[in-house]
C-alpha positions as CSV (number, residue, x, y, z in Angstrom):
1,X,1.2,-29.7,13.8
2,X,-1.1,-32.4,12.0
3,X,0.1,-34.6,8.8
4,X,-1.4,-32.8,5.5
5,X,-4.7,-34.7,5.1
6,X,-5.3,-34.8,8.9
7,X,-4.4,-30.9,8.7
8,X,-6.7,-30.8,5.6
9,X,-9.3,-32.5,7.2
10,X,-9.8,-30.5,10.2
11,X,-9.3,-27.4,8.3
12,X,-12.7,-28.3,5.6
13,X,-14.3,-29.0,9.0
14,X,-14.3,-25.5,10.5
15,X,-16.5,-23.4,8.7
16,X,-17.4,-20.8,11.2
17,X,-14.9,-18.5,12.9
18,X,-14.7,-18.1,16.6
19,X,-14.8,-13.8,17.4
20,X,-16.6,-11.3,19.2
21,X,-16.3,-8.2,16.5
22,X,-16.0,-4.8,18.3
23,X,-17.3,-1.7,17.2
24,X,-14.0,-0.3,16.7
25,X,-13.0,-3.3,14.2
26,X,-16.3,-2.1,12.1
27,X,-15.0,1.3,12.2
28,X,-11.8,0.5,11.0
29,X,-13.1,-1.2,8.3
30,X,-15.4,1.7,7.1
31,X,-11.9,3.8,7.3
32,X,-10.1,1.3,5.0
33,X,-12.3,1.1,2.5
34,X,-12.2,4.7,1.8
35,X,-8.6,4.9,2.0
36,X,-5.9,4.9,-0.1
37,X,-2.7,5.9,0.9
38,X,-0.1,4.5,2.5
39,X,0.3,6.0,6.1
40,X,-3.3,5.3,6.3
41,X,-3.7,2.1,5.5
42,X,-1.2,0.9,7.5
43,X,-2.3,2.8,10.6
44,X,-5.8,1.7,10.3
45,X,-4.9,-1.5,9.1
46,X,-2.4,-1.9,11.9
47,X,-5.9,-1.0,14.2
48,X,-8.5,-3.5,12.4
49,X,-5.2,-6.2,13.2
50,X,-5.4,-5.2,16.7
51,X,-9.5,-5.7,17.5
52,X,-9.6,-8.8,15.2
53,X,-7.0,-10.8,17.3
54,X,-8.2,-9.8,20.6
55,X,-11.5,-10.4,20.1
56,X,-10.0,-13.9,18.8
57,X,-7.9,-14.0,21.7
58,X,-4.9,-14.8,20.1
59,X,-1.7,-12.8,19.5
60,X,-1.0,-9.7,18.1
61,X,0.0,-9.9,14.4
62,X,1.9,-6.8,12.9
63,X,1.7,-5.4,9.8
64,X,4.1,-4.3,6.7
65,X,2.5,-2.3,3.4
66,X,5.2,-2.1,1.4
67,X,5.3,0.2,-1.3
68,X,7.1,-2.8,-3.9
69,X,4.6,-3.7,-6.7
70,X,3.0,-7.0,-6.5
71,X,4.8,-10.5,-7.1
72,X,4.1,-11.6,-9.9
73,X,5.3,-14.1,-12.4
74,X,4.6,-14.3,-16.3
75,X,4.6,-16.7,-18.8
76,X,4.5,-16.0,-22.6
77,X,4.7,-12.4,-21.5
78,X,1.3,-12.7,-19.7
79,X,1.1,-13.3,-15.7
80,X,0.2,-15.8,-14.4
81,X,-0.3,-15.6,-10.7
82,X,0.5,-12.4,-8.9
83,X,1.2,-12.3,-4.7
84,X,-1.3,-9.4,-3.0
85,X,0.5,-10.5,0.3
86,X,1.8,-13.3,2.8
87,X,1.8,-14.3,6.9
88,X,4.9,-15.1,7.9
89,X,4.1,-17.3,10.9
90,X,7.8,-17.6,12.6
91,X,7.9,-13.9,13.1
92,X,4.3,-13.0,13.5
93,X,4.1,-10.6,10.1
94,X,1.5,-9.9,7.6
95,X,3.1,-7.9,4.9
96,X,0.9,-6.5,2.0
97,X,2.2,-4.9,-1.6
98,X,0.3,-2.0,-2.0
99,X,0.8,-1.2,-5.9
100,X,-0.5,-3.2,-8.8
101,X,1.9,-5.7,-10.1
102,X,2.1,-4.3,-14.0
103,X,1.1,-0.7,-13.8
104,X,2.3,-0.2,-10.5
105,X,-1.3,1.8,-9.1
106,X,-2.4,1.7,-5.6
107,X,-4.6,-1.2,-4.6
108,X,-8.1,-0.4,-4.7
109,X,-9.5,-0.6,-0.9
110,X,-11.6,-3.7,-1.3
111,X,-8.7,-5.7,-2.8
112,X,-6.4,-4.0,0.3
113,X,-9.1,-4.9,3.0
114,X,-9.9,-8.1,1.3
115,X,-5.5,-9.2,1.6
116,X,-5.5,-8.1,4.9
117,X,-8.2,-10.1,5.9
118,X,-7.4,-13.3,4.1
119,X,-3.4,-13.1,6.2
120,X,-5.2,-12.6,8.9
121,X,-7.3,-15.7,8.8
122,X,-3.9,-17.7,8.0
123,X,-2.8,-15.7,11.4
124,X,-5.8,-17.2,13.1
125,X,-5.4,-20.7,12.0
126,X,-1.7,-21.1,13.3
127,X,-2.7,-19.4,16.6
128,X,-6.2,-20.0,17.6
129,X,-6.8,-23.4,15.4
130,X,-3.3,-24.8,15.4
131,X,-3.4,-25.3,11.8
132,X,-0.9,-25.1,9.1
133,X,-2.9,-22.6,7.3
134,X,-3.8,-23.9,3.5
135,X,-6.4,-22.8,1.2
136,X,-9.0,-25.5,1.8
137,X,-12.7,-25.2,1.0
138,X,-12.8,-24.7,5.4
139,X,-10.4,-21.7,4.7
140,X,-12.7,-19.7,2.6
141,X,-15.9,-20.5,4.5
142,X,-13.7,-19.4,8.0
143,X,-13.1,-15.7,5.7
144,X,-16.5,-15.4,4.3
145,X,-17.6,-16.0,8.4
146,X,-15.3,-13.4,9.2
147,X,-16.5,-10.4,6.4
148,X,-20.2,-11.6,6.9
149,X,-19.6,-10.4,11.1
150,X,-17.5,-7.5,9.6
151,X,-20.7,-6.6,8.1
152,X,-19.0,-6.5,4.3
C-alpha cells in the first residue's frame, strides 16, 4: 500500500470510476429503493454487489444486514456521529445496520442504497485501485461517478 499523503494523493486524483453498469445492477437498484425489509434487502443487495464488482472486475464482496441498531456515540446526551455500516477489507465483508440508531426504525431505502454503495466504493478502492480506502474529496467524486451511471 502507498504512505498516507501519497495514498491521499492518488485517491483526490481519481474522480471517475472504472465500470460497465448492467441492466440487472439498474434493476436491482429500482428493487432496493422500494424495499424495506430485511430478507429483501439483503437478497437484492447481495445481487446489486454482485453486477457492481464484475462489471468492475474485481472480487466478489459479501454482504451482512444486521438487524443491531446503528453505532452510535453521544455526548451530552446528544449523538454525535452514528456508523450506517463498514468494509471489512481482510475478510471481504460489507456489513450494514439496518435500524435507526435512537428509535430503532428501519433505514429508509435511499439511506440503505446510499451505505451500500458508499462500502462498496471502499471495496473498489482496495481491489481495483489498490488504495487504502479514506474519505478524500477523490472518494466522493468516485461515488457520485458511480450513482450518476446507476442512473440515481
Amino acid at each position: 500500500m502507498l504512505t498516507n499523503s501519497k495514498n491521499y494523493e492518488k485517491s483526490n486524483k481519481i474522480t471517475d470510476i472504472n465500470i460497465h453498469i448492467s441492466q440487472n445492477a439498474q434493476v436491482y437498484v429500482k428493487v432496493l429503493l422500494d424495499s424495506r425489509e430485511e430478507p429483501e434487502r439483503q437478497k437484492f443487495g447481495e445481487a446489486l454487489l454482485d453486477e457492481l464488482s464484475d462489471g468492475a472486475e474485481i472480487d466478489i464482496v459479501k454482504l451482512k444486514i444486521s438487524p443491531a441498531r446503528q453505532f452510535h456515540k453521544k455526548y451530552n446526551n446528544k449523538i454525535v456521529s452514528k456508523q450506517y455500516g463498514y468494509y471489512k477489507p481482510d475478510t471481504n465483508y460489507i456489513y450494514i445496520y439496518n435500524r435507526t440508531a435512537v428509535q430503532g426504525k428501519t433505514l429508509a431505502p435511499k439511506t440503505f442504497l446510499d451505505t451500500l454503495l458508499h462500502e462498496w466504493l471502499h471495496h473498489y478502492d482496495f481491489k481495483k485501485l489498490k488504495l487504502n480506502s479514506i474519505h478524500s474529496a477523490g472518494f466522493y467524486k468516485r461515488l457520485g461517478s458511480l450513482k450518476e451511471k446507476l442512473g440515481i
